[in-house]
C-alpha positions as CSV (number, residue, x, y, z in Angstrom):
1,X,0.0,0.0,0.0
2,X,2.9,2.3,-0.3
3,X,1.4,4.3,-3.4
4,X,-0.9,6.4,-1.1
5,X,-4.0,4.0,-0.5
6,X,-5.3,3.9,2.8
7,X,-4.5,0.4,4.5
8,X,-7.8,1.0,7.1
9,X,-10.0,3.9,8.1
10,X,-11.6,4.1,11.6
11,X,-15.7,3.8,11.3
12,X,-16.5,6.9,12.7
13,X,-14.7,8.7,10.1
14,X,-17.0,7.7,7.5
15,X,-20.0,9.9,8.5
16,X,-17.7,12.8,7.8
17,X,-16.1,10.7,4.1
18,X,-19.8,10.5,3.5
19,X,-21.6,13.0,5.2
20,X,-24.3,10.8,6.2
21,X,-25.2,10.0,9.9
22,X,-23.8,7.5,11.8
23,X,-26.9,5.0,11.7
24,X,-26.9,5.8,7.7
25,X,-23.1,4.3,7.1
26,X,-24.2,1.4,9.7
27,X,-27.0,0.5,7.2
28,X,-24.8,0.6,4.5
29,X,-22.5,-1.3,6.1
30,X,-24.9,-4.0,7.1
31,X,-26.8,-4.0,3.5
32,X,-23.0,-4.5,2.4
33,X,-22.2,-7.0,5.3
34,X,-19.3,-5.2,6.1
35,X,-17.8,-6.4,9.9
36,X,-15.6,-3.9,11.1
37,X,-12.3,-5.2,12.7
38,X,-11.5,-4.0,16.3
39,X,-8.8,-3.0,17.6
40,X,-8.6,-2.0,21.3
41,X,-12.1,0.0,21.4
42,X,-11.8,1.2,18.2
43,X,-13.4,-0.3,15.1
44,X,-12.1,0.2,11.2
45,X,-13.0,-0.8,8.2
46,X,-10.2,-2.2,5.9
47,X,-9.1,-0.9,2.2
48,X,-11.0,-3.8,0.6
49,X,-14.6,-2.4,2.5
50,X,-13.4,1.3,2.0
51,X,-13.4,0.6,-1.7
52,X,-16.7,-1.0,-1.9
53,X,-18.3,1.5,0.4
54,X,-16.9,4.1,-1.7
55,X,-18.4,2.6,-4.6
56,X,-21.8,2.0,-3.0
57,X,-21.9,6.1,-2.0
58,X,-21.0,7.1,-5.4
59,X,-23.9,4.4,-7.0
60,X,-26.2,6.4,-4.4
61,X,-24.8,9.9,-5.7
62,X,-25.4,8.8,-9.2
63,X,-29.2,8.1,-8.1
64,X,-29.3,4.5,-7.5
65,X,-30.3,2.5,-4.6
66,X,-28.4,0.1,-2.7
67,X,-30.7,-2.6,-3.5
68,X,-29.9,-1.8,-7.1
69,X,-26.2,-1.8,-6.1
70,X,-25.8,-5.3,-4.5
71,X,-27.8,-6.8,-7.8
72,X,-24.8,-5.0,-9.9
73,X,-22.5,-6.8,-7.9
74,X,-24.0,-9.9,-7.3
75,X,-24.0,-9.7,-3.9
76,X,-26.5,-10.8,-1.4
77,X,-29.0,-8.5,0.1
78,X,-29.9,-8.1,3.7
79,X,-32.1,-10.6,5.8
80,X,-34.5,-7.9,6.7
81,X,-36.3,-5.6,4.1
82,X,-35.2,-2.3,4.0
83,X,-37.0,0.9,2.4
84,X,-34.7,3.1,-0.1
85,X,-35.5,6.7,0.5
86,X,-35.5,9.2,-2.5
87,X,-31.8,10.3,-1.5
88,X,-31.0,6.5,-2.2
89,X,-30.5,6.3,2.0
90,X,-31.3,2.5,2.9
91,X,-33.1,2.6,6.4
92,X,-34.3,-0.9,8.2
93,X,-37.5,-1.6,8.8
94,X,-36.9,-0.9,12.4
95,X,-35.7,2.5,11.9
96,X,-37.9,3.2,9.5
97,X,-40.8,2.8,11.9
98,X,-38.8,5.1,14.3
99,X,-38.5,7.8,12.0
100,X,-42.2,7.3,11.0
101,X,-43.0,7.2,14.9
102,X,-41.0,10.3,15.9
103,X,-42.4,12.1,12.9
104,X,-46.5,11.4,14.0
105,X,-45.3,12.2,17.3
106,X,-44.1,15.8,16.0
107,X,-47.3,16.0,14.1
108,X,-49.7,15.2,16.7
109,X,-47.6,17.6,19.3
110,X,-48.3,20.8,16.7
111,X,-52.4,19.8,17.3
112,X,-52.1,20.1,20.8
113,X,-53.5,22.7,22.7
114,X,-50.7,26.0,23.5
115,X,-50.4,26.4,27.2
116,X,-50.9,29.9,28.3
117,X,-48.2,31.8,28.6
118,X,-47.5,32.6,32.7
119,X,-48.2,35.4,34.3
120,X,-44.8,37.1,34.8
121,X,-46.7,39.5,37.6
122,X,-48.4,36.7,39.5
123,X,-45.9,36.7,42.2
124,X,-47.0,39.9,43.4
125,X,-50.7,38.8,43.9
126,X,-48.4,35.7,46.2
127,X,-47.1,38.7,48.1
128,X,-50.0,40.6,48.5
129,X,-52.2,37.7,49.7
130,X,-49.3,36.9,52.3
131,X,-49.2,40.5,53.4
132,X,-52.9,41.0,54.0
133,X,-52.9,37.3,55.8
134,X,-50.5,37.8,58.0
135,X,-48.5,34.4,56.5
136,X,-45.4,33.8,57.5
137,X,-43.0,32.3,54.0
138,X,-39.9,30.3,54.5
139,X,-36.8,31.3,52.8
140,X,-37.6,28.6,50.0
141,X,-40.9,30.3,49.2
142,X,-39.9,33.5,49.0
143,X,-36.7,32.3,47.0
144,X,-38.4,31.0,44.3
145,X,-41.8,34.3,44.5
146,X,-38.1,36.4,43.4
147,X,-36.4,34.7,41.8
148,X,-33.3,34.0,44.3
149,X,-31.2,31.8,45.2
150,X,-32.2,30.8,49.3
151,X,-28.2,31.4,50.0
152,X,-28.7,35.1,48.6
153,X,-31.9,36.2,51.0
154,X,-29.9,34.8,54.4
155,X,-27.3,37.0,53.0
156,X,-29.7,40.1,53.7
157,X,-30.2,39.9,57.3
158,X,-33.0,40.2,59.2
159,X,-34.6,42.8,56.8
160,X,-34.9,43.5,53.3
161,X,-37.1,45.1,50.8
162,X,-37.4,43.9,47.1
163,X,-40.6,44.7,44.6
164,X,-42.6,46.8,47.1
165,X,-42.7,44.6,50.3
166,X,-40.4,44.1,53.0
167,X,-39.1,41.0,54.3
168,X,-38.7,40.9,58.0
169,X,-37.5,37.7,60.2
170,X,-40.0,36.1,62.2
171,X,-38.8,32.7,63.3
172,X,-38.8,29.4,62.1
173,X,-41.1,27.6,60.3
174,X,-41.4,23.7,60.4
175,X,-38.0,21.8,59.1
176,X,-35.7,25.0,60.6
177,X,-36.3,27.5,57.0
178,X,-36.4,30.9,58.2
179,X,-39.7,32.4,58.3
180,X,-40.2,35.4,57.1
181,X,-43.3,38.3,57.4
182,X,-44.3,40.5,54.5
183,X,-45.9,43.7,54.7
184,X,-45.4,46.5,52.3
185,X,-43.2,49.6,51.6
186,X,-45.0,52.9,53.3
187,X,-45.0,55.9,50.8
């Protein structure tokens, strides 16, 4: 092989030789019955199944199938049947009926019904009803009304203020949080 041929190629370099996905040279592999060798956990394919896969891609290329291919060549087809695509892609039966599947499943997702949008005020209606019920939040709660990380409001102190309503310590609440009382900025 000294005039510049390549003695073996390393599988997952033919998506790129080919620009076809890695389950698209598998198939082509398989239709071809191609084993690679492996070596330590890497896996190649050797000059004699580079040539032929190179043929096969430029057959496809050139607008013919695989099946079409192995016929040419005399060689055997696949066990399984296998669906040619209109690029001349051979896909298995099995991932043609995931393609088909995920493909309904994006189609049936467009039908269904758009959640509203949420309410980027509602957390002041939170504080409002906990101001005018005298409830007392834990640090969690009133992390996640603002938007905060719990580790930023004990950083505060006992007091703070933040969108109108101030935040004063009032003891504990079940499980050792912080409580907290809200009641609201006087102008």
């Amino acid at each position: 092989m000294g005039n510049g041929e390549i003695d073996r190629l390393l599988v997952n370099q033919l998506t790129e030789r080919y620009d076809l996905v890695r389950s698209a040279v598998y198939s082509r592999m398989e239709a071809l019955k191609i084993k690679p060798e492996r070596i330590g956990n890497k896996s190649y394919v050797n000059s004699e199944q580079l040539r032929l896969l190179d043929d096969l891609h430029q057959a496809i290329q050139s607008g013919r199938t695989t099946a079409e291919f192995l016929d040419s060549r005399g060689l055997p087809k696949a066990g399984t049947e296998s669906s040619e695509l209109s690029s001349g892609l051979s896909i298995e039966q099995p991932d043609l009926l995931r393609f088909v599947t995920a493909i309904a499943a994006e189609v049936a997702s467009k039908f269904q019904p758009a959640l509203p949008a949420p309410d980027p005020l509602a957390y002041f209606e939170r504080l409002e009803q906990a101001y005018r019920h005298g409830w007392l939040l834990r640090t969690s709660e009133i992390a996640e009304l603002l938007d905060l990380l719990p580790s930023e409001i004990q950083h505060y102190g006992d007091t703070f203020s933040e969108a109108g309503f101030i935040f004063t310590k009032a003891g504990y609440r079940s499980g050792g949080e912080v409580a907290w009382r809200v009641s609201k900025v006087v102008k």
